[in-house]
C-alpha positions in Angstrom: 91.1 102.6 81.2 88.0 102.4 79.2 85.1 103.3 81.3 87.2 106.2 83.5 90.3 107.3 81.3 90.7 110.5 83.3 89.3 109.4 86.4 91.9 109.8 89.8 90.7 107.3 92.5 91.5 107.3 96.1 90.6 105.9 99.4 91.2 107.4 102.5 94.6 108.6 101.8 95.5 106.1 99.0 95.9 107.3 95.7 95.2 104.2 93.3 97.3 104.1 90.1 96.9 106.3 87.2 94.1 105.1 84.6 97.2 104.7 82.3 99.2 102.3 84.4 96.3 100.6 86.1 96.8 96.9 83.5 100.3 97.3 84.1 100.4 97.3 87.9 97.4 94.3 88.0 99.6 92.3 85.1 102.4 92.9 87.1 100.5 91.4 90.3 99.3 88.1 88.0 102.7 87.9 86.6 104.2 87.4 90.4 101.4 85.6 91.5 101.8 82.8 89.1 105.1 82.1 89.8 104.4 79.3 93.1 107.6 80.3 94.7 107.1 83.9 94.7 103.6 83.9 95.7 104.3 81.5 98.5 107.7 84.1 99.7 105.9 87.1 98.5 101.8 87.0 98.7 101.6 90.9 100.3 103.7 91.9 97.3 101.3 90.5 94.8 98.2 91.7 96.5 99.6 95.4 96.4 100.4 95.4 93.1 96.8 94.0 92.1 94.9 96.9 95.0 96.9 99.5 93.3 95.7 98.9 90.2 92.5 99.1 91.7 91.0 98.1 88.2 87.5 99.1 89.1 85.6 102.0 90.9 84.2 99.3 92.8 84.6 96.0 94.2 88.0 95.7 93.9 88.4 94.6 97.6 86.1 91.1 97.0 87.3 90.7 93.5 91.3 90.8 94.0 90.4 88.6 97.1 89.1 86.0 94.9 92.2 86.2 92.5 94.4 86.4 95.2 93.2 83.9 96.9 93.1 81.5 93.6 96.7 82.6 93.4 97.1 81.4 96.6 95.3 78.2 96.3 97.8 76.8 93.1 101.1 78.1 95.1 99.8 75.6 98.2 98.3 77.6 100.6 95.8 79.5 101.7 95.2 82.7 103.9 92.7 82.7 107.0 91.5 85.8 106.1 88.7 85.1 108.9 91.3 85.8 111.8 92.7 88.9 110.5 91.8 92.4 111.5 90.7 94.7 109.0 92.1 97.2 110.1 95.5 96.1 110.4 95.1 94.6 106.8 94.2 97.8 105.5 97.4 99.7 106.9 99.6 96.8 105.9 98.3 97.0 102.0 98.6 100.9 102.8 102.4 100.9 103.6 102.6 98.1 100.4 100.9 100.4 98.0 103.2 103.2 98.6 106.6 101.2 99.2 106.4 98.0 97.0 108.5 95.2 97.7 109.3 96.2 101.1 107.3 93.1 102.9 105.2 95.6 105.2 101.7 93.2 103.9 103.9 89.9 103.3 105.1 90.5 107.3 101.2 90.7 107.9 100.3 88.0 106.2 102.5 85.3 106.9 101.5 84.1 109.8 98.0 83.7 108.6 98.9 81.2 106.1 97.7 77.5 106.1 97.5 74.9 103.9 94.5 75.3 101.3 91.5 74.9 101.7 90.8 73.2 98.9 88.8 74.8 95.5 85.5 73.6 96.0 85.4 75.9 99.7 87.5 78.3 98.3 84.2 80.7 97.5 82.9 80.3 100.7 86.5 81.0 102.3 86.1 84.3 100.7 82.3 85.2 101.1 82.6 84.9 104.4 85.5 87.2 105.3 84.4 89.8 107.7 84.6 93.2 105.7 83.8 92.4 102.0 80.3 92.8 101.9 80.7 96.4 99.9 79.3 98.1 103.3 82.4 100.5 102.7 82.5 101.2 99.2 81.5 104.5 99.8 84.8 105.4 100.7 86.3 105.6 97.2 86.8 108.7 95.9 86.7 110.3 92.9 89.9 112.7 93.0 88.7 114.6 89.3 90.4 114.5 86.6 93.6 113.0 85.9 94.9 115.8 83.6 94.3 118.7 86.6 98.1 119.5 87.3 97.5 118.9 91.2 96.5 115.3 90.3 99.4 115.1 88.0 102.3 116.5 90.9 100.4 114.1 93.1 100.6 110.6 90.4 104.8 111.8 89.5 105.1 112.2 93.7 103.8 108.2 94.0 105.5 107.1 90.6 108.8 108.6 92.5 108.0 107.0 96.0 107.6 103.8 93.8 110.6 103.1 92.7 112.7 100.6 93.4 116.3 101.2 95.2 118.2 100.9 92.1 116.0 103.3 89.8 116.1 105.9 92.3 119.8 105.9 91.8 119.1 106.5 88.0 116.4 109.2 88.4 117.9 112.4 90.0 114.2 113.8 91.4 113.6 110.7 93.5 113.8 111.0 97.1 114.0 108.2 99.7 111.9 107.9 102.2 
């Protein structure tokens, strides 16, 4: 919010949060993590809401791991990030960032969990997933400027699609999927 105040980000076809709600989605995210239960029942939820904050133009993909992973690592567990597929990661998060709380990452990730691997490894456990070395940072986008009414239909579309059940009862322009 500080750096990039106007700034839209995307990758691929994923719009990141507004500048304006980017603390509150990553908050969010630390505020679920560091509840044990829910990060143990809900570890796809919490990464979502920390990648759509996407708090950084770059490295936001090794830094959340590393959070996410400490998150993990206090709940009792661990995720072999080593035997996933990227690419199957990255459309799970995907369908997470655009329909929260519907367990399309937790689904993924579940069976990839084990018990922890401990603190002391826990960088290594990280380092050496496949996929984080910033070979792909290139893909991030810089949309323009926040304030350009395309960019604004585009954030009130994905606030909308955001909602949960219940508020979409409340607000009369949301549409289910």
């Amino acid at each position: 919010m500080q750096t990039a105040p106007d700034v839209a980000v995307s990758k691929g076809s994923v719009l990141f949060a507004h500048p304006k709600d980017t603390r509150a989605a990553v908050e969010y995210g630390l505020k679920l993590g560091s509840d044990e239960a829910t990060m143990v029942a809900r570890p796809g939820e919490v990464m979502g809401y920390l990648a759509f904050g996407h708090p950084f133009l770059d490295g936001n993909g090794r830094t959340i791991m590393v959070v996410h992973a400490e998150l993990a690592e206090r709940a009792g567990f661990s995720i072999e990030w080593a035997a996933t597929s990227k690419a199957a990661y990255l459309n799970a998060l995907t369908q997470e960032i655009e329909g929260p709380g519907a367990g399309h990452l937790d689904a993924y990730l579940k069976p990839f969990c084990r018990m922890p691997v401990g603190i002391e490894r826990l960088i290594d456990h990280v380092v050496n997933t496949r996929g984080l070395d910033g070979s792909d940072a290139g893909q991030n986008r810089v949309l323009g400027n926040v304030h350009d009414s395309n960019l604004q239909a585009l954030y009130e579309a994905q606030r909308l699609q955001r909602l949960r059940p219940q508020e979409r009862e409340r607000n009369p322009g949301a549409r289910e999927r």
